[in-house]
PAVOFI-806201 format. One record per residue (C-alpha): residue in one letter; z, y, x. Coordinates in steps of 0.2 Angstrom, whole numbers, plus 2048, in hexadecimal, padded with zeros to 3 digits. Each point is the difference from the previous one (the first is absolute). Layout:
<pts>
AZYX
...
</pts>
This chain:
<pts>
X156811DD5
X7F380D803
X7FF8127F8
X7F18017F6
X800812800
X807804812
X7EE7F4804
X7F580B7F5
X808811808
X7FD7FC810
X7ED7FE7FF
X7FF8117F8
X800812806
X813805802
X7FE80F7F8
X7F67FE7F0
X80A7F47F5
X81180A7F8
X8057F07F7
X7FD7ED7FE
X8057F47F2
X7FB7F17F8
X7F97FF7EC
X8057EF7FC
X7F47F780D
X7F680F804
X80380A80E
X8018157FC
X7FF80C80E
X8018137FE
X7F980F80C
X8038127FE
X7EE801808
X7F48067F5
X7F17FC80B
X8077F1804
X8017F87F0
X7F08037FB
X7F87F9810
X8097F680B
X7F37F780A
X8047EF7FB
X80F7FF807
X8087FA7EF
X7F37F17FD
X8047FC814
X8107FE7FA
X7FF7F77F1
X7F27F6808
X80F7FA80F
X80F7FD7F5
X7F87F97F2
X80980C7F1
X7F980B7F3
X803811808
X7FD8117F8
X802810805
X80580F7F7
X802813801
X815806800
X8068077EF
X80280F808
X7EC802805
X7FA7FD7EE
X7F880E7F4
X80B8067F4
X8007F57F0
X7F880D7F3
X7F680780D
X7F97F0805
X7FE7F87EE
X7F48107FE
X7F67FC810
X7FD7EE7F8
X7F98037F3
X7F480E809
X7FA7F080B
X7FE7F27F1
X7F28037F8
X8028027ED
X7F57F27FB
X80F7F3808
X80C8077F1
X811802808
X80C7FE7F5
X8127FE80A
X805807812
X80F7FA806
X80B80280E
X8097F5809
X80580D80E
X80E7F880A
X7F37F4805
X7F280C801
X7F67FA7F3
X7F68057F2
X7F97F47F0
X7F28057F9
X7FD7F97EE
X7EB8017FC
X7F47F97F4
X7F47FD80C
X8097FB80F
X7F27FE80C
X7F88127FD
X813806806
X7FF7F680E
X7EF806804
X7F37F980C
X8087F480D
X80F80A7FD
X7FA811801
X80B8097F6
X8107F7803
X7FD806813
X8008127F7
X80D8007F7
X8097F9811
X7FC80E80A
X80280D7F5
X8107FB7F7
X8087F580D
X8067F47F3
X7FA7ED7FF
X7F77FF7F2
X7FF7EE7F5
X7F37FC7F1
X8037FA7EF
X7F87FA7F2
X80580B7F1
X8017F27F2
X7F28027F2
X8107FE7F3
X80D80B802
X8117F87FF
X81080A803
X80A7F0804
X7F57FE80F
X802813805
X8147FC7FF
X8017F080A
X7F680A80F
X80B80F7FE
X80C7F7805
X7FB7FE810
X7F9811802
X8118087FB
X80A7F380C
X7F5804812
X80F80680A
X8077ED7FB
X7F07F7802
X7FE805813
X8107FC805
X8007EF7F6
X7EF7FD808
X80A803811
X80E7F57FC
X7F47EF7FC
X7F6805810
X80F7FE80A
X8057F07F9
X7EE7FC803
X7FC804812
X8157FF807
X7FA7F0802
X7EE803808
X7FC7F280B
X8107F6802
X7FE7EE804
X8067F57F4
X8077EE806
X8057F87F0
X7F38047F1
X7FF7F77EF
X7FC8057F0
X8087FC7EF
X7FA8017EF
X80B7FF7EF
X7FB8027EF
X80C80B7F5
X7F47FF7F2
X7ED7FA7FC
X8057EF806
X7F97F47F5
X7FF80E7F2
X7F480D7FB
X80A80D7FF
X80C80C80D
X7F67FE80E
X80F805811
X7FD7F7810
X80B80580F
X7F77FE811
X80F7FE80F
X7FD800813
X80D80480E
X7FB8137FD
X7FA8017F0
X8067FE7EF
X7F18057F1
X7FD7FC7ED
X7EF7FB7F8
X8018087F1
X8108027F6
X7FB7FD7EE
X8057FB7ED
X7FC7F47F5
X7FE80A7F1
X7FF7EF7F4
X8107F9805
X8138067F9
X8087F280B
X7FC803812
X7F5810801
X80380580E
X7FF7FC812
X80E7F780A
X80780C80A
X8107FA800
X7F97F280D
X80C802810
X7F0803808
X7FE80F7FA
X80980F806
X7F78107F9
X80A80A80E
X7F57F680B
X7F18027F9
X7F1808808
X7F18037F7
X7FC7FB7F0
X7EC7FA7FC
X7FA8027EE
X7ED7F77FE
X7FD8087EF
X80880A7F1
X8007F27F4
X8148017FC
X8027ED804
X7FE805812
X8068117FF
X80E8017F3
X80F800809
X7FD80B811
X80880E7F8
X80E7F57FD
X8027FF812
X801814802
X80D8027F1
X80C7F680A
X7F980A813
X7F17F8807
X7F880D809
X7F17F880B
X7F28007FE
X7F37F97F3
X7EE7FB803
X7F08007F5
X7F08077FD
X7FF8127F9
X7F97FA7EE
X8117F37FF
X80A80D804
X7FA80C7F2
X7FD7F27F3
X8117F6806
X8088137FD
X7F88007ED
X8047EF7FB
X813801808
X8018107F6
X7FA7F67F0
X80D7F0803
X80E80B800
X7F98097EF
X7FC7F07F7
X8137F8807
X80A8117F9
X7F77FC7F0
X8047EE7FF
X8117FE808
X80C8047F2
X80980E807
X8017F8813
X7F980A80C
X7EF7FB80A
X8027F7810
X7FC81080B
X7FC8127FC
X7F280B804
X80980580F
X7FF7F1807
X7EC8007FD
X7FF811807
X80C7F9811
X7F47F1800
X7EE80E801
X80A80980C
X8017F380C
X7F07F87FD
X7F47FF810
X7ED7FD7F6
X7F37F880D
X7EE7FC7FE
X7F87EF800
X7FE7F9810
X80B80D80A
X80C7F580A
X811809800
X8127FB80B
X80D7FE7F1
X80C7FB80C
X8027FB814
X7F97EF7FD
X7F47FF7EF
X7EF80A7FF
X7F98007F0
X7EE8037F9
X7FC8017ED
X7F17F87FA
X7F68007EF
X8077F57F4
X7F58037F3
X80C7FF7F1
X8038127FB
X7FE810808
X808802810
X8057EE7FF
X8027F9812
X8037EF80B
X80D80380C
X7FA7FB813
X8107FE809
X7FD7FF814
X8127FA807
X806800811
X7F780280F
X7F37F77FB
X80C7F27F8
X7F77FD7ED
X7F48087F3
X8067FE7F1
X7F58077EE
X80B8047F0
X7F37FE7F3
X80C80A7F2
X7F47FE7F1
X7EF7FD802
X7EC7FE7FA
X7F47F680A
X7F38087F4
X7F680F7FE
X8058097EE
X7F88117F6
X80C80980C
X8057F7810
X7FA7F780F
X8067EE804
X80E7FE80A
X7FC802815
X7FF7EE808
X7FF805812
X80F80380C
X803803811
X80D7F07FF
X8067F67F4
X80B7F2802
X80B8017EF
X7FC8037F1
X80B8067F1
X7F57FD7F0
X8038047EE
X7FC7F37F4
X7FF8087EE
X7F07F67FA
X8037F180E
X8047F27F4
X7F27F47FE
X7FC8077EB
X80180F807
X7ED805803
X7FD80E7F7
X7ED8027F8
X7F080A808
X802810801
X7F18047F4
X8067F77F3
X80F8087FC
X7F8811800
X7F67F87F1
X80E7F77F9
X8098137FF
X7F08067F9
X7FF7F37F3
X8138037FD
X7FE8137FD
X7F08007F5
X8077F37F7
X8118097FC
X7F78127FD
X7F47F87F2
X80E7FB7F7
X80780F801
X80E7FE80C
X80980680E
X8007F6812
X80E80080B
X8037FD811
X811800808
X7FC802812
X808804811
X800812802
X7F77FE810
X7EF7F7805
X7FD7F47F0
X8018107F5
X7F380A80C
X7F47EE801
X8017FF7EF
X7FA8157FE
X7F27FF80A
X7FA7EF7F9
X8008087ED
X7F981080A
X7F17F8805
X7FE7F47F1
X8008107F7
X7F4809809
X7F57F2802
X7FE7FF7EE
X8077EE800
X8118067F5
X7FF80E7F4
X809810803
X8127FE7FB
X81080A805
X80B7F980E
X8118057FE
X809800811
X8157FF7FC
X80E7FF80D
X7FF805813
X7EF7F9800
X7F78117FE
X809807810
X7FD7EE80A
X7ED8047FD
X805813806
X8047F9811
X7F27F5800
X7F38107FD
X80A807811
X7FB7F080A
X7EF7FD7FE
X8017F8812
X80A7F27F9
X7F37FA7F4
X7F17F5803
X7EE806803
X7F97FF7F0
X80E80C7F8
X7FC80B811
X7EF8037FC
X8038027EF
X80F80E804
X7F680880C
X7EC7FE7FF
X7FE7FF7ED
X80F80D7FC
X8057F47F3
X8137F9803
X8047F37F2
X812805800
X7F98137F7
X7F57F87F2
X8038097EC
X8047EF7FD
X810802805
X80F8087F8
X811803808
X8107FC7F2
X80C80D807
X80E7FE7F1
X80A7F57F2
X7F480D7F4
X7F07FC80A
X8057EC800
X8038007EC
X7F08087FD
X7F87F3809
X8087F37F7
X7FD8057EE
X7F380C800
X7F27FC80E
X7F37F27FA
X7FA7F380C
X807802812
X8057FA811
X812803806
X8047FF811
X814801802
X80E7FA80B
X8097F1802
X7F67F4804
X80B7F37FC
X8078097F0
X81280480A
X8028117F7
X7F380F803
X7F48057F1
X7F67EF7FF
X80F7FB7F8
X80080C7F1
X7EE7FF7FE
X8027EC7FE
X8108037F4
X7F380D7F6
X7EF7F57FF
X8087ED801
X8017FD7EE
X7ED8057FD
X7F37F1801
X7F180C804
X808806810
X8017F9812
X8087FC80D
X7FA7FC813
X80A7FB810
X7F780380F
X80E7FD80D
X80E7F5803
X80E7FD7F5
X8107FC808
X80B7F17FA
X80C8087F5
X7F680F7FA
X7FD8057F0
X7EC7FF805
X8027EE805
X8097FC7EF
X7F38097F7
X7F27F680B
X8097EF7FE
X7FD8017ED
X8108087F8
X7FC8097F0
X80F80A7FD
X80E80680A
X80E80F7FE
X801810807
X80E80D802
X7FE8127F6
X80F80A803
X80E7F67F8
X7F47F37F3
X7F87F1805
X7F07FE7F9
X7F37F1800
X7EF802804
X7F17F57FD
X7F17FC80B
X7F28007F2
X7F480980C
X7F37F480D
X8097FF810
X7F27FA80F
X8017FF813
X7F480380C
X8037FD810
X7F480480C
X808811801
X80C7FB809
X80280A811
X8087EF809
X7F67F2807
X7FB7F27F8
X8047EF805
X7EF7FE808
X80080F80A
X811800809
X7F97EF808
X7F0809804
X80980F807
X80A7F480C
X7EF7F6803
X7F9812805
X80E80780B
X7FC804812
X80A7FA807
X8067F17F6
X8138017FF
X8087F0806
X80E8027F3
X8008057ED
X80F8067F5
X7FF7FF7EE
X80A80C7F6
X7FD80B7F0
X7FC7F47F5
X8097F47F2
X8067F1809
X7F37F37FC
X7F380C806
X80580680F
X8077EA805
X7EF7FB7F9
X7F681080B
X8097FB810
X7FE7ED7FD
X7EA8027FE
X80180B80D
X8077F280C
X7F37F67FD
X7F080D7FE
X806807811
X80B7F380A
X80D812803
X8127FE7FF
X8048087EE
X8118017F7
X80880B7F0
X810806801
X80D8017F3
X808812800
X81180180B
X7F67F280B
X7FD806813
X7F27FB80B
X7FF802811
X7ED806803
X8027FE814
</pts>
């Protein structure tokens, strides 16, 4: 066992560093010497270069500006043109976060100005996007790590102990074991847990909104040991792959979690949301966690960017990759052992280029399995051309609004609901759809929020738009924010011909359900699904054909009837079609010699695996959930 820190110490000047410690994999060194952290000479990149780590140097708390007297001196340097809105400090760490509107005018010319505020203010200043919406449930969630920095260090600390108190230890016996606790066979709960002699990490930890029988994941599998449990990887914020981690911090998780920054935010929102929509629906039971438990869960939370490779524990480095699904949405690259196996964790994916994303990455370092979802892989899954579903929403719309009527969409609050804005955005200012009202209902409002604050996430079209043309889709007039029950009401009886946009998608409580209970009964209205309905969801009963089903209202039951249109269109959808999860395993570099089929009904993801065997001549298989497969 070797010392990490002992080896980085010993290539630097005795006397400069006042203290060393790790920020989850990164390395954090800090000097009292002025002069010294603001040029060392390359002493730091001859270390970094020799041990392979991301190491950073810092100024000591002690050396730093005072806080007011530096926030002053910042704003002196940023031009006013870069509209700084928030400064923050984060001083036990030496840092500053600086919220602009024009990010790269604070950063100035190849960093200029960043180098300024360094040396006169001695704090580490970091750059953010101020989002173009204002939402005070984004400012909330990242409070909370601002008000918790004297935990955060040392939490940081703690996971880089585990990390690197193993550093280079040779490993006789390795092997890697896979099981499902849920998303075997099934669309829904996506929870894998990855187990090596070190390690011990979940793949999500999700629920499946549509079912009341078994919802959530198996975590009662004698596997499973959450007092074992080292890190916990969430691939996206949709709640089927993220609905249960706060569970695991109600009853004392406290590792780490890894995603990007926009699944953290957006995971946060709709977390936040789940626990609303299950107070309102559970009869008097309480939710399944609290917003503690959320808040524990951002706390702990270690964001990294696509394609940083990162040490979660002695023997797994991990490298998120664009999945292409939502924002933030990310394939899991898993590099195990010394060199051992390359395993890819697709989560949810889109081997296709939408209004807002990029297609899902196809080239790796290695790959020898992969772990693919399978949501469209049944042979009558293929969904239709892209283009023709934006017309068949036109049609759909202009239809409904010459009659007089009102279209809903239920939606997921996050990635369908922002596709389908900005599709309607540029219909309507292309002149191909006639300016109507969009009402945007539910957590979908503060969802597009977080998207306006990473711009970076989204593809290049939506870039240049945002940034060249001034013109960000998510800010047209066209759309109007329903903030309360009065606003909703007033939307359904008094505004003419609209869109609504509101939450769930499957019709599992949130406001799309009350809209539908308020327009079902009247002919000229409309209904459109654009993403999947889960077996056992009110959506999927609705799609199905069923023309009347009841609902609760306080202590009445009352019958409602589905007189209005009720259409799907599926090229929406954010997941692959059956056609292009087999091209993106025909593209991958390097092509993995063995495929898992999961998250997916169970003919899909038997049928997926099965074609794949034969396009591909690769081992492929599709676990049941509480099956276990031994990967190496």
């Amino acid at each position: 066992m070797i010392d990490i820190i002992k080896e980085i110490l010993k290539q630097l000047p005795s006397d400069k560093i006042s203290e060393a410690n790790f920020e989850g994999a990164n390395i954090v060194l800090y000097t009292k010497d002025k002069d010294f952290f603001l040029n060392n000479n390359g002493i730091i990149k001859k270390v970094v270069d020799s041990i392979k780590k991301r190491v950073e140097l810092r100024p000591d708390p002690s050396i730093t500006l005072d806080m007011e007297e530096a926030e002053k001196e910042i704003k002196k340097i940023i031009p006013e043109e870069a509209g700084v809105d928030q400064v923050i400090f984060d001083p036990q760490r030496s840092r500053v976060i600086i919220e602009a509107e024009k990010p790269g005018l604070a950063i100035g010319k190849q960093g200029s100005i960043l180098r300024d505020i360094r040396s006169k203010t001695l704090f580490v200043p970091l750059i953010n996007r101020k989002p173009a919406i204002r939402s005070k449930l984004i400012e909330t969630i990242r409070a909370v790590l601002y008000q918790n920095s004297d935990y955060r260090r040392k939490f940081l600390d703690k996971i880089g102990h585990r990390i690197y108190d193993g550093w280079i230890r040779e490993k006789k016996n390795e092997w890697i074991r896979m099981s499902y606790l849920g998303s075997g066979r099934q669309g829904g709960r996506s929870c894998l847990f990855l187990q090596t002699p070190e390690s011990r990490v979940l793949l999500d930890c999700g629920v499946d909104v549509a079912s009341d029988q078994n919802p959530y994941p198996y975590l009662e599998a004698p596997e499973f040991n959450i007092n074992d449990l080292d890190a916990v990887i969430v691939s996206h914020a949709h709640i089927d792959h993220s609905g249960f981690v706060p569970y695991l911090f109600k009853y004392g998780y406290r590792g780490p979690v890894y995603c990007t920054a926009p699944t953290r935010d957006v995971m946060s929102l709709m977390l936040l949301d789940f626990v609303k929509i299950q107070r309102s629906d559970s009869n008097g039971k309480e939710p399944l966690f609290s917003t503690d438990d959320i808040k524990e869960m951002v706390k702990h939370t270690i964001t990294l960017e696509y394609n940083e490779v990162s040490d979660i524990t002695p023997d797994v480095r991990i490298t998120l990759y664009n999945a292409g699904h939502i924002l933030g949405s990310s394939m899991v690259h898993m590099h195990v052992g010394n060199g051992l196996h390359n395993i890819l964790y697709s989560g949810d994916h889109k081997y296709g280029r939408t209004m807002l994303l990029d297609p899902a990455v196809t080239v790796f370092p290695r790959l020898e399995t992969l772990l693919l979802e399978s949501t469209y892989g049944g042979k009558d899954s293929n969904t239709p051309e892209r283009q023709s579903s934006d017309e068949e929403l036109k049609r759909i719309v202009q239809e409904t609004v010459k009659r007089k009527g009102k279209v809903l969409i239920p939606t997921l609050g996050v990635g369908r609901s922002q596709e389908i804005m900005v599709v309607i955005e540029n219909m309507v200012r292309n002149g191909t759809l006639e300016n109507i009202p969009v009402y945007i209902d539910g957590l979908i409002w503060d969802v597009t929020a977080i998207h306006t604050a990473y711009p970076e996430y989204l593809n290049s079209s939506i870039r240049k738009q945002i940034f060249h043309k001034d013109q960000n889709p998510f800010l047209s007039d066209i759309f109007k924010r329903v903030g309360s029950q009065k606003e909703r009401m007033q939307v359904i009886e008094e505004t003419g011909s609209c869109v609504i946009l509101a939450t769930s998608g499957m019709l599992q409580g949130g406001p799309s359900v009350e809209y539908l209970r308020h327009l079902a009964d009247n002919p000229k209205n409309s209904m459109i699904f654009v993403n999947y309905q889960g077996e056992g969801s009110l959506g999927r009963r609705v799609q199905r054909g069923e023309k009347e089903y009841s609902v609760t209202n306080g202590s009445k039951s009352e019958v409602v009837q589905i007189k209005l249109e009720v259409h799907t269109v599926e090229g929406f959808s954010g997941h692959s079609s059956r056609n292009q999860l087999l091209n993106f395993v025909s593209k991958c570099e390097p092509r993995p010699k063995k495929v898992i089929i999961n998250h997916g009904e169970s003919s899909k993801c038997l049928d997926l695996a099965s074609t794949m065997h034969k396009n591909f001549r690769i081992e492929t298989s599709a676990p049941r959930n509480l099956e276990s497969v031994r990967i190496k």
